[in-house]
C-alpha positions in Angstrom: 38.2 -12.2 -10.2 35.2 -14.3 -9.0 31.9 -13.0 -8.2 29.7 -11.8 -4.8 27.6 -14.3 -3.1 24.7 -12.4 -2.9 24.9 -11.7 -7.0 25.2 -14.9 -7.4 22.3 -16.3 -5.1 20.1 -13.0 -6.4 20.2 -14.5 -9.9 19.7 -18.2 -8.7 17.1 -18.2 -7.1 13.7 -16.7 -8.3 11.7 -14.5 -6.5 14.2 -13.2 -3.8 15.1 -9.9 -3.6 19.0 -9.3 -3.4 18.1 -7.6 0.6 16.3 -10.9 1.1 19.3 -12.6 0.2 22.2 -10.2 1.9 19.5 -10.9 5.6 19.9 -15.0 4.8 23.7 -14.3 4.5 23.7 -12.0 7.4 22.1 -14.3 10.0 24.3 -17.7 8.9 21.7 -19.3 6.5 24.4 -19.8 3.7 26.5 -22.8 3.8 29.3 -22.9 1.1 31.1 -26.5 1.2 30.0 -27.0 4.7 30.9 -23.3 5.7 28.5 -20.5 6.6 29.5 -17.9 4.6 27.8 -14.3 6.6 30.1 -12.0 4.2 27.6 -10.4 1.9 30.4 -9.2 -0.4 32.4 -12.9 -0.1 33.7 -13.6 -3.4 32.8 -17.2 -5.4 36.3 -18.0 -7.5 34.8 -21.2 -8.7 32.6 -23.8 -9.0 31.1 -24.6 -6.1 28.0 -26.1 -4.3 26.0 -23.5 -1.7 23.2 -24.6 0.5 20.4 -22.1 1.0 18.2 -22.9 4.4 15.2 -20.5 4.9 14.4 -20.1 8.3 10.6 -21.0 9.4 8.4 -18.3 10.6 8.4 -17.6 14.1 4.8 -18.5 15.1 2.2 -15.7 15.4 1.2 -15.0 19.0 -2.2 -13.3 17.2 -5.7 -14.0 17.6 -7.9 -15.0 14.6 -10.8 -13.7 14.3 -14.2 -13.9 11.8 -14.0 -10.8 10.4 -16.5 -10.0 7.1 -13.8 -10.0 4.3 -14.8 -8.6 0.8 -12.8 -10.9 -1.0 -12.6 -10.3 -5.2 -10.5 -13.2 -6.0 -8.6 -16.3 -4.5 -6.6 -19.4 -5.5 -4.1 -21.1 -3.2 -1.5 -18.6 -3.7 -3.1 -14.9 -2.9 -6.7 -13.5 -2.8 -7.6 -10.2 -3.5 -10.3 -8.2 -0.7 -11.5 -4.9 -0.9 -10.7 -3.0 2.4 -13.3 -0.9 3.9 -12.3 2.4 5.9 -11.7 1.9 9.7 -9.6 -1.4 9.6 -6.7 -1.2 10.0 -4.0 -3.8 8.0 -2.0 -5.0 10.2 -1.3 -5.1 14.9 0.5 -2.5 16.3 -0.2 0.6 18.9 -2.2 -2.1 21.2 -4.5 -3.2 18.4 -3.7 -7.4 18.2 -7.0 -8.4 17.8 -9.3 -6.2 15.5 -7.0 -6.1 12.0 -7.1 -7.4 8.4 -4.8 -9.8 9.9 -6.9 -11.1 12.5 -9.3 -11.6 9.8 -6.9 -13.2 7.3 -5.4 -15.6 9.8 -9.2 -17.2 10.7 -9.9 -17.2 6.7 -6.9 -18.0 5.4 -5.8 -20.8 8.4 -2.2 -21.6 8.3 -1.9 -20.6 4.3 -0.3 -16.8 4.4 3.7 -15.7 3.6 5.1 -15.9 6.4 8.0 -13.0 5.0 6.0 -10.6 6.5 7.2 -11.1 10.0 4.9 -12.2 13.0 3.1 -9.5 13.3 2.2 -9.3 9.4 1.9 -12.4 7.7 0.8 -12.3 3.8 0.8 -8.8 4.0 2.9 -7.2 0.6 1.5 -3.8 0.9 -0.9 -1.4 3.4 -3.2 1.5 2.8 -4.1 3.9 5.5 -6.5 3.2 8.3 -8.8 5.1 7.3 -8.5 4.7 3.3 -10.6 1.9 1.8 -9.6 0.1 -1.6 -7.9 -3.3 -2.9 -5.4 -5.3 -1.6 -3.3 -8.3 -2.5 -2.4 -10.5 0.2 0.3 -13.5 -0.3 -0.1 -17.2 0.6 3.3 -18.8 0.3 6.4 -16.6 0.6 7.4 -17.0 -3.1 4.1 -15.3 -4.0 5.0 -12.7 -1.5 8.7 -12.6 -2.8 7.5 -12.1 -6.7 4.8 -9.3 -5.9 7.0 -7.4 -3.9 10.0 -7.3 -6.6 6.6 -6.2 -8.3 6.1 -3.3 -6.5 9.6 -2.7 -6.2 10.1 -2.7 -9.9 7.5 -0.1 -10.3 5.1 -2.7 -12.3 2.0 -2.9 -10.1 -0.8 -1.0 -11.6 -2.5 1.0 -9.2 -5.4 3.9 -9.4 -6.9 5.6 -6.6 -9.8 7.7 -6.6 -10.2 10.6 -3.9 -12.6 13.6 -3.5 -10.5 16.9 -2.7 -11.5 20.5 -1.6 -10.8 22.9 -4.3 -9.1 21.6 -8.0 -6.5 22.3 -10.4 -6.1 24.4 -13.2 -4.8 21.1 -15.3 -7.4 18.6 -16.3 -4.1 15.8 -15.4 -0.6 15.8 -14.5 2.3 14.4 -12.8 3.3 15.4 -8.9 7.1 14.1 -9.1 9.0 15.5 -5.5 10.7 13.3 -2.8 8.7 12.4 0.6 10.3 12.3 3.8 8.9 11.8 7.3 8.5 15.3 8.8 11.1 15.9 11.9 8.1 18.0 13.8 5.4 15.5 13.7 6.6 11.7 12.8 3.2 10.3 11.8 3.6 12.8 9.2 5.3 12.7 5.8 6.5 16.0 4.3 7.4 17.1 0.5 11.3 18.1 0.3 14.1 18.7 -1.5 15.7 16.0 -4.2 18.5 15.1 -2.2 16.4 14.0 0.8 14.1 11.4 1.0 12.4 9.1 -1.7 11.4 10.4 -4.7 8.1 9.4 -5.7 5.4 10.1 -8.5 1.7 10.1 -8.8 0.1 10.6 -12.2 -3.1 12.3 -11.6 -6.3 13.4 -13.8 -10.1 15.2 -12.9 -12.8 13.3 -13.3 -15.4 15.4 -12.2 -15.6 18.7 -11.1 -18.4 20.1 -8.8 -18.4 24.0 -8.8 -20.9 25.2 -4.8 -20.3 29.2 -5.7 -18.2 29.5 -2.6 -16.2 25.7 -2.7 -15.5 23.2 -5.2 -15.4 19.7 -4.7 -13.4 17.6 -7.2 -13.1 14.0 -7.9 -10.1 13.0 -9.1 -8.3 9.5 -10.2 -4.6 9.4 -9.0 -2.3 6.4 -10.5 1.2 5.3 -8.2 4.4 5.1 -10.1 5.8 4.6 -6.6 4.6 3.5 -3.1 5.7 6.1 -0.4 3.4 6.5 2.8 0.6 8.8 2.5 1.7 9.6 -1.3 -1.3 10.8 -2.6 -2.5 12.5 0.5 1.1 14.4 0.9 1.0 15.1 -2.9 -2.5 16.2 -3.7 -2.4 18.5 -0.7 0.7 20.1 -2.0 -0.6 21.0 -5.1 -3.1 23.0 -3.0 -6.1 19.8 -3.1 -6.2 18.4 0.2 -8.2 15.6 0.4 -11.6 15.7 2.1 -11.9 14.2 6.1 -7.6 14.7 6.1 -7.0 16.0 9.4 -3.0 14.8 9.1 -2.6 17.3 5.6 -5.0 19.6 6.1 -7.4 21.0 8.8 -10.7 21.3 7.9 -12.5 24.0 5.9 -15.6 26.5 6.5 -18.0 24.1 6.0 -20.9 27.1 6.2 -20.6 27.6 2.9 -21.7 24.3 1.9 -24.9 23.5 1.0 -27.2 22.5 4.2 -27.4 18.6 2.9 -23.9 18.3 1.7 -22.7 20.1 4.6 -24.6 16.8 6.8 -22.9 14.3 4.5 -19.8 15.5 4.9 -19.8 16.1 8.5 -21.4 12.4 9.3 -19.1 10.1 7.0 -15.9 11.7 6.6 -15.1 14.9 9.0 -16.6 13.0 12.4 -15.1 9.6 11.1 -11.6 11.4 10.5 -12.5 9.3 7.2 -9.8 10.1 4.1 -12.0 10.8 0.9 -9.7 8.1 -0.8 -10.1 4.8 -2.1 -8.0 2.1 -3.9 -10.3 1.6 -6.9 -8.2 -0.7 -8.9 -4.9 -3.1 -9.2 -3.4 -4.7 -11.5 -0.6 -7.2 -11.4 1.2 -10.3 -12.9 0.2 -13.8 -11.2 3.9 -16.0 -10.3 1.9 -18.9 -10.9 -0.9 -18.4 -13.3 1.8 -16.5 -15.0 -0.4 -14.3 -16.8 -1.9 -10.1 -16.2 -4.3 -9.7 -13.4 -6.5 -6.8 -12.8 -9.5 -6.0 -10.5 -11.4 -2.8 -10.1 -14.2 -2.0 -7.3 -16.8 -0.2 -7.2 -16.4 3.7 -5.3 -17.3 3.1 -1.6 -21.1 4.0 -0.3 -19.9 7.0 1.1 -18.3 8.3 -1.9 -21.8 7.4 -4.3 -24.1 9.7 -1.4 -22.1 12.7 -1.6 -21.6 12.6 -5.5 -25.3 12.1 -5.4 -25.9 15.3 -3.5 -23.2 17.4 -5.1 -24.7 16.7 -8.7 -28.4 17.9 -7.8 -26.2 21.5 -6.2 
């Protein structure tokens, strides 16, 4: 009967995702006997010897540039940084020269995955502008290849931490409906039905609850069984908590009921700054060298400790 070639090369080699492996077909990087074989579904009969060549990253045409990096851990296969709000991860829409990137290519020299493309190098996975919170970043593209069967297996451990107008009437639960991009506005994503889309989860729980008469501010911890864009901010404002300093999910609410000094806070670091009230507190994953459980977990951002502050004296 025989057996596909990109089966076959999925379970061979480690760390490559089967679409890893169907693009190396694809673009003639799979020699069997001295052929190229570009027939994803091309069936191996017998025993036979296949040569695997992995194209070399086109080189990066970006700048690198000394940027401060809060960086929790690093070896000579990934580091871990905490990512403060405003940076954005990685060029595009005519920003080349102020990114994560920028910052990891002057750090990090000529060690980052280069599976990431040109324009993304060591980068696995994003947050939002915007959004502060951990990040892992790959060094060699079998590091990137492992983490992101990872992620795609669902087995990164990821909590988030957010501060939301109004709360629930569950202390925790679980938002499971499928995310799409919205068809009006395509920087937006949009909750739909379960035969559109990707489905994704996000387990979620209060934390604290702060109760001004007229509003209620809540802080609550939100954990990703899946990585869709904007999940939490697409989810948490469809159960009726839109995140605070959200203008994408949710435009902004009468702030005249707020206390005078909370009302300031607000206003200065997260409504003006168009800053998301949300922060990647914690990750956890398993090193592909070290082969052993990592986990960090960072402290909640300044901006997020001041208006806590305030709202437990109201």
């Amino acid at each position: 009967m025989g057996k596909r070639i990109d089966k076959i090369l999925s379970e061979k080699i480690d760390g490559f995702s089967r679409n890893k492996i169907q693009t190396l077909i694809t673009n003639g990087n799979i020699t069997l006997e001295n052929v190229i074989i570009k027939d994803q579904s091309f069936l191996i009969k017998k025993e036979s010897t296949l040569l695997v060549k992995l194209p070399k990253p086109r080189p990066s045409k970006l700048i690198p540039k000394k940027i401060n990096l809060d960086i929790f851990y690093e070896d000579e296969h990934l580091l871990v940084l905490n990512k403060r709000a405003g940076i954005i991860v990685h060029p595009g829409a005519g920003n080349y020269q102020n990114t994560l990137v920028n910052g990891l290519l002057y750090h990090c020299k000529e060690s980052l995955s280069g599976i990431g493309g040109v324009m993304r190098p060591g980068i696995v996975h994003r947050i939002d502008k915007m959004t502060s919170g951990l990040l892992v970043i790959a060094k060699n593209d079998m590091t990137h290849n492992q983490l992101s069967e990872q992620f795609k297996n669902r087995k990164i451990n990821r909590k988030y931490i957010c501060l939301t107008w109004n709360s629930t009437n569950l202390k925790k639960g679980l938002i499971k409906t499928n995310i799409t991009r919205s068809k009006v506005n395509r920087k937006k994503m949009v909750v739909c039905d379960e035969n559109l889309g990707r489905d994704a989860v996000t387990e979620y729980q209060i934390i604290k609850t702060f109760d001004l008469k007229k509003i209620i501010i809540s802080l609550y911890e939100c954990k990703l069984h899946t990585g869709r864009t904007h999940q939490i901010r697409v989810h948490l404002n469809h159960i009726g908590v839109p995140i605070i300093g959200d203008f994408v999910y949710k435009k902004n609410i009468n702030k005249n009921y707020l206390p005078i000094k909370v009302k300031e806070n607000v206003e200065k670091n997260f409504i003006i700054p168009k800053r998301q009230a949300l922060h990647a507190k914690s990750i956890g994953f398993f090193h592909p060298y070290k082969r052993k459980d990592m986990f960090f977990e960072s402290e909640e951002p300044t901006e997020f400790k001041e208006l806590m502050s305030l709202l437990k004296k109201n």
